[in-house]
Structures are given as C-alpha cells and as structure tokens.
C-alpha positions as CSV (number, residue, x, y, z in Angstrom):
1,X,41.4,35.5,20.7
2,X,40.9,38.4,18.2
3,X,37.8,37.7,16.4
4,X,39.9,38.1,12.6
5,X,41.9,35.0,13.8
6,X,38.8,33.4,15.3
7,X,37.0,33.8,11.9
8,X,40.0,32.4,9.9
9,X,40.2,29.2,12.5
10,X,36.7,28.3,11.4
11,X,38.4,27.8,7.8
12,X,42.4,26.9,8.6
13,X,44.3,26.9,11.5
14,X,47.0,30.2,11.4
15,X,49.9,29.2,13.3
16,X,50.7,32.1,16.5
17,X,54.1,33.2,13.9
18,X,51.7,33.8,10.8
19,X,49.1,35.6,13.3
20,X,51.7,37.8,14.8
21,X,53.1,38.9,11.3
22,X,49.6,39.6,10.0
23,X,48.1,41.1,13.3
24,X,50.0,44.5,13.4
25,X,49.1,45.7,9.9
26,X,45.3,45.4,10.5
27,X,42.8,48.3,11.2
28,X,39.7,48.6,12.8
29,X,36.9,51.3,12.2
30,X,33.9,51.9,13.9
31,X,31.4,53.0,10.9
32,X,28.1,54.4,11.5
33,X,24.6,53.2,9.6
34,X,25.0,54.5,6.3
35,X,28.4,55.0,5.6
36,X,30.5,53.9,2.6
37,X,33.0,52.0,2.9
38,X,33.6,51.4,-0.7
39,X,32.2,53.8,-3.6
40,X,31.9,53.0,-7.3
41,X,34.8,53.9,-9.3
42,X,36.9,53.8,-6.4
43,X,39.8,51.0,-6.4
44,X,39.3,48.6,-3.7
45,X,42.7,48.4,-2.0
46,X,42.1,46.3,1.3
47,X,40.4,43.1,2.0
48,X,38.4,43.3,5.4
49,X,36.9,41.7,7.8
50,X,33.4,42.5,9.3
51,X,33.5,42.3,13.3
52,X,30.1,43.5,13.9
53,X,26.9,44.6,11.8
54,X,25.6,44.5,8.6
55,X,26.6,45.5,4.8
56,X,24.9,46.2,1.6
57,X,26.5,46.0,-1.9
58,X,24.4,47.9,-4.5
59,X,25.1,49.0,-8.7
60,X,23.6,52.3,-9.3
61,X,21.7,51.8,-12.8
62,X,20.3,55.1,-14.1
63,X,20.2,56.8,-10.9
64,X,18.1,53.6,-9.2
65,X,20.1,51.7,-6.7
66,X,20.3,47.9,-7.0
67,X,20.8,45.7,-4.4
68,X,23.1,42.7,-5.1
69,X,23.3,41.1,-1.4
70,X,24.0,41.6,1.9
71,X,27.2,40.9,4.4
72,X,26.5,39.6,7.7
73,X,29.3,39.6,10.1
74,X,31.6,37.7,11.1
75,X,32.7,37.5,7.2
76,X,35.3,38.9,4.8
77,X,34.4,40.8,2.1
78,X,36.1,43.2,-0.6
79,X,35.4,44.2,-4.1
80,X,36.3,41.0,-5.9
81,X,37.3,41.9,-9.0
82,X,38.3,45.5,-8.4
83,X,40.6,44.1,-5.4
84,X,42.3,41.3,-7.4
85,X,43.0,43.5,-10.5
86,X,43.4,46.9,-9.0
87,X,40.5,48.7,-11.5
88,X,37.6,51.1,-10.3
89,X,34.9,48.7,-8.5
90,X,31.7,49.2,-10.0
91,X,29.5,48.7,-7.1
92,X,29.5,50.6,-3.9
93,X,29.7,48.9,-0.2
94,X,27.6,50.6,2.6
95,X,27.0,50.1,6.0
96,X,23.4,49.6,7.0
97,X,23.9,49.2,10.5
98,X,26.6,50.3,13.1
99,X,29.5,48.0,11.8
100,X,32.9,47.2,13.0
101,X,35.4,46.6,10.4
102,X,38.7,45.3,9.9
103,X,40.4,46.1,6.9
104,X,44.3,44.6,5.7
105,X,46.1,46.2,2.6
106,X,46.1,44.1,-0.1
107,X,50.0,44.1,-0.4
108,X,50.2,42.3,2.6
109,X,47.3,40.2,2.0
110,X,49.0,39.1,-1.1
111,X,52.7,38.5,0.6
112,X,51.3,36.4,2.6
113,X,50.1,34.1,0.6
114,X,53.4,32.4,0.5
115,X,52.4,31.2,4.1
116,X,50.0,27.8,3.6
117,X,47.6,28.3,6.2
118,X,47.3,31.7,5.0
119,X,46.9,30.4,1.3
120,X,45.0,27.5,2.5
121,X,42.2,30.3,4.4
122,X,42.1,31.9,0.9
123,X,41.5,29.5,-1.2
124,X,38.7,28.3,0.6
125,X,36.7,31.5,1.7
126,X,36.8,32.1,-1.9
127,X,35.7,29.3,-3.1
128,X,32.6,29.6,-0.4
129,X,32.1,32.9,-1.8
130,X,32.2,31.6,-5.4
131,X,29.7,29.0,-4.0
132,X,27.2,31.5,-2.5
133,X,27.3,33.7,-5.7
134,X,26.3,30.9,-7.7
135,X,23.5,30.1,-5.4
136,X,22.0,33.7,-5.6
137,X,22.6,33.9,-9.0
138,X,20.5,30.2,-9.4
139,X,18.0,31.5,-6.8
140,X,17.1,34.7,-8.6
141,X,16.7,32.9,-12.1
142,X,14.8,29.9,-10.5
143,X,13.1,31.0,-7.5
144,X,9.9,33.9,-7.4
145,X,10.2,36.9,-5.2
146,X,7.9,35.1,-2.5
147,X,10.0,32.5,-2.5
148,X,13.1,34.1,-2.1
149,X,11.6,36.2,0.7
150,X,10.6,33.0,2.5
151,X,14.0,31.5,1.8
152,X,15.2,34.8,3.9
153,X,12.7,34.2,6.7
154,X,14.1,31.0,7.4
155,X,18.0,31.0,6.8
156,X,19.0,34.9,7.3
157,X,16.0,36.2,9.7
158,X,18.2,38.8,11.2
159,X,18.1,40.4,7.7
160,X,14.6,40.6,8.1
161,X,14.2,42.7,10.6
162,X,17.6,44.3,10.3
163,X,17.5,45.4,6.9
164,X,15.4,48.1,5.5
165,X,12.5,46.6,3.4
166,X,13.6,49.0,0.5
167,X,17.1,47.6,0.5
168,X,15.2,43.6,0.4
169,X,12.8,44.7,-2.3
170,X,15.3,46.1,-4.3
171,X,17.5,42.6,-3.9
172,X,14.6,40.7,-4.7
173,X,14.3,43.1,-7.7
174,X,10.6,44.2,-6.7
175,X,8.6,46.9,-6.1
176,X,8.4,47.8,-2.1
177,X,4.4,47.7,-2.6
178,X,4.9,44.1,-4.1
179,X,7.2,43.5,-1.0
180,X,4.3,44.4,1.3
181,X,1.6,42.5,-0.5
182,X,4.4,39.2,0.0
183,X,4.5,40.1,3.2
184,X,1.0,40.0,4.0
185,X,0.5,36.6,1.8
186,X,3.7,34.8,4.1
187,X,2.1,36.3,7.2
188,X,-1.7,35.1,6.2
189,X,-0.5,31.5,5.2
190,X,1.3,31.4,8.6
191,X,-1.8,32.2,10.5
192,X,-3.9,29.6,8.2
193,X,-0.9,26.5,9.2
C-alpha cells in the first residue's frame, strides 16, 4: 500500500476510487539534510506528506532563528495559514535529516474535499494538529526548559538524538550552554535513581 494512503487509513478509510483519483497528482522528492522545502515569504502551495525523516519549522527574528517544533514522519504538514489563505508563510520548513516527501497541490487537495472520506481525513488531522499546537503552546507557558527536555526524552527520543542540540535549545527557547547544563542535571539524577 503506498505509505500516503497507509497514513490516511490510520485517520479514515479512502475508498480504491478516491485513492486512484488522488494517487496520480502526487510527487515525491528525495531532499537532503538541510534543505528548504518551504522559505519565508514564499506562498505555501501544496500540502505534503512526510515518507521518511525529520523537519524543522523555525521564524527568523532579527537575524536569530527560532525553532517552533519539529515534524516526524509519517505526518502531513504544510504552512497552515499561508496554505489555506494563499499569503507569504512566515516561517520557513527545513529538512534536518535525509527526508522523503510527498507533496499534492492544493487545488486538488481542495477539490477533493467534496469526497467524505477525503473531508472526513481532513477534518480530523486538523483537528489533531490544532490539538498538538495547543499542547506546545500550554507546555511552553507551563512547563520549565528541564521539563520539557524530559518530556522529549520520554515521548519523542528519536528527536533526541536526531536533532541537532542547537535546533532543541532553540525550541525550548534556551541557551545551548543551559541545554548542556540540563543535560548533565537529567543524566546525573538518572545515575542517582
């Protein structure tokens, strides 16, 4: 089974007809670490799917990139608000690890909404998206860097050791020294349990 269609049977079932309609006007690119798949000011005009690796989305605020969060495949992503409304995103989507990607124009994304298990899949991946963005949000206003971290260790590991520690510092919104130091505290308490 392609693995777009295996992704969107963990949400809704597509029937074969609405797969074989969709199927032909998808893409796949092989990206290396480091590339952009999306850059600010640029109008996001796809909606994708991520096969394989692992994506950052980061603001640049006075020359100092910000990380918002990470992608993890298998997922969809896009530029939300750029991709709905057809303006210039305002963050930029990178690669950070060899990544295979999927992408579907958003025309035909939208014309097939008027299928219901294509709706149905869309509805409810956005709403889990709307879900996990509230989550960070809560998290980063509730939660310390150390906790966050340790939050990371247990439920997205692969990040971890995946991920730059500049690119998790910056998404914690701390220095990469403080980083280290929360490092060596997690590591120290592990040892002492």
């Amino acid at each position: 089974m392609h693995p777009f269609r295996a992704f969107i049977h963990n949400y809704e079932y597509l029937p074969e007809q609405v797969w074989h309609s969709i199927e032909p006007h998808l893409t796949v690119h092989n990206y290396d670490a480091e590339y952009p798949i999306l850059k600010e000011g640029q109008i996001c005009r796809h909606l994708y799917f991520l096969e394989s690796g692992i994506l950052r989305y980061f603001i640049n605020n006075e020359g100092l990139e910000i990380c918002k969060f990470f992608t993890q495949a298998p997922y969809c992503f896009t530029s939300q608000y750029s991709f709905l409304n057809q303006v210039r995103a305002s963050e930029n989507i990178t690669s950070i690890t060899l990544s295979v990607i999927w992408s579907l124009p958003r025309d035909i994304a939208f014309e097939f909404l008027k299928e219901p298990s294509w709706a149905a899949f869309i509805r409810k991946l956005t709403n889990e998206v709307q879900y996990l963005t509230e989550e960070l949000l809560l998290a980063s206003q509730s939660k310390t860097a150390e906790d966050r971290y340790k939050l990371m260790l247990t439920e997205e590991s692969e990040l971890i050791t995946k991920v730059p520690m500049k690119y998790i510092a910056s998404f914690l919104g701390i220095a990469p020294q403080s980083l280290s130091r929360i490092r060596k505290n997690v590591s120290l308490s592990h040892l002492l349990t």
